[in-house]
C-alpha positions in Angstrom: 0.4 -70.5 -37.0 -3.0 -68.6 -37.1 -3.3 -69.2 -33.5 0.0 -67.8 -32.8 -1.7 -64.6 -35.5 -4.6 -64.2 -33.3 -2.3 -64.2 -29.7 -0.2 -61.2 -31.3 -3.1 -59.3 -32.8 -5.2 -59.7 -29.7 -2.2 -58.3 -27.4 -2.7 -54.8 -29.3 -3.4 -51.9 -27.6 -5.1 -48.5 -29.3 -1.7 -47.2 -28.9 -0.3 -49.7 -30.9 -2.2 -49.2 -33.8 -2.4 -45.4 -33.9 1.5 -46.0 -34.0 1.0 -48.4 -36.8 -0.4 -46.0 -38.6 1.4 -43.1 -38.2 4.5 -45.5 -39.6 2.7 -46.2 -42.7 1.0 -42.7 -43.1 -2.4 -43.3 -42.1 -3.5 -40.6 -39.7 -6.7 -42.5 -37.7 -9.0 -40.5 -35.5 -10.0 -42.0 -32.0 -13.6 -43.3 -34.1 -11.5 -45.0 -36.5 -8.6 -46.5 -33.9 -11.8 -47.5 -32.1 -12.8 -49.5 -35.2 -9.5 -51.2 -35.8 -9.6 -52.3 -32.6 -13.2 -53.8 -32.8 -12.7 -55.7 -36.0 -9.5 -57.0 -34.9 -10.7 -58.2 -31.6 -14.0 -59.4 -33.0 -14.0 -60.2 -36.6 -10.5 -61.1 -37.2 -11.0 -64.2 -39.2 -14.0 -62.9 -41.1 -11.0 -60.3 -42.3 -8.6 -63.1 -43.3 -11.1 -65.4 -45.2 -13.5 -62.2 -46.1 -12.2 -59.4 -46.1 -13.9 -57.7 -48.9 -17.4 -58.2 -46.9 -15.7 -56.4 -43.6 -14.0 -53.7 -45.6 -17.9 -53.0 -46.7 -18.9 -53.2 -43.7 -17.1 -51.1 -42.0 -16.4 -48.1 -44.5 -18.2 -45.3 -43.7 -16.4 -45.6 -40.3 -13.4 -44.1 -41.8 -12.3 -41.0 -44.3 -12.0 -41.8 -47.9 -8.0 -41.2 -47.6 -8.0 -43.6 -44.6 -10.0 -46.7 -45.8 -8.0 -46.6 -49.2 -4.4 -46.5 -47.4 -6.0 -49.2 -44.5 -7.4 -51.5 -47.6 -3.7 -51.5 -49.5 -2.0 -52.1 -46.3 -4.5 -54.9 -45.8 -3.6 -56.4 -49.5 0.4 -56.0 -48.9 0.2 -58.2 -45.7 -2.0 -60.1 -46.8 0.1 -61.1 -49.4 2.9 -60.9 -47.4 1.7 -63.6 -44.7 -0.8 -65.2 -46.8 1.5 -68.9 -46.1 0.7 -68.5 -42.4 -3.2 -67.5 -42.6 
């Protein structure tokens, strides 16, 4: 199932997740729709098995408003998919 994870998450655009985030009220610059896109494409699995050591990492590349709303929605589906990660 992680594989199938991986094939979704690596068909995003930009577009796609500055859309995401306008439906879940997270406002992203182009720097920080840059950086979703990065860790996604790059550190995706560190993010599922550590993703308190990624959310450090890459913290100052957002606004304080932003990184808290990006760090719940990263709990609730977390949560929500944990069976399939």
């Amino acid at each position: 199932m992680l594989e199938i994870i991986k094939k979704y998450i690596n068909s995003l655009t930009k577009e796609h997740i500055k859309n995401f985030g306008i439906k879940n009220s997270v406002n992203l610059t182009d720097k920080e729709i840059d950086t979703v896109y990065y860790v996604l494409n790059n550190e995706l699995e560190e993010l599922f098995s550590d993703t308190e050591s990624i959310l450090n990492e890459y913290e100052n590349n957002f606004s304080v408003e932003n990184f808290k709303k990006i760090k719940k929605l990263i709990s609730i589906y977390k949560e929500r998919y944990k069976n399939y990660l």
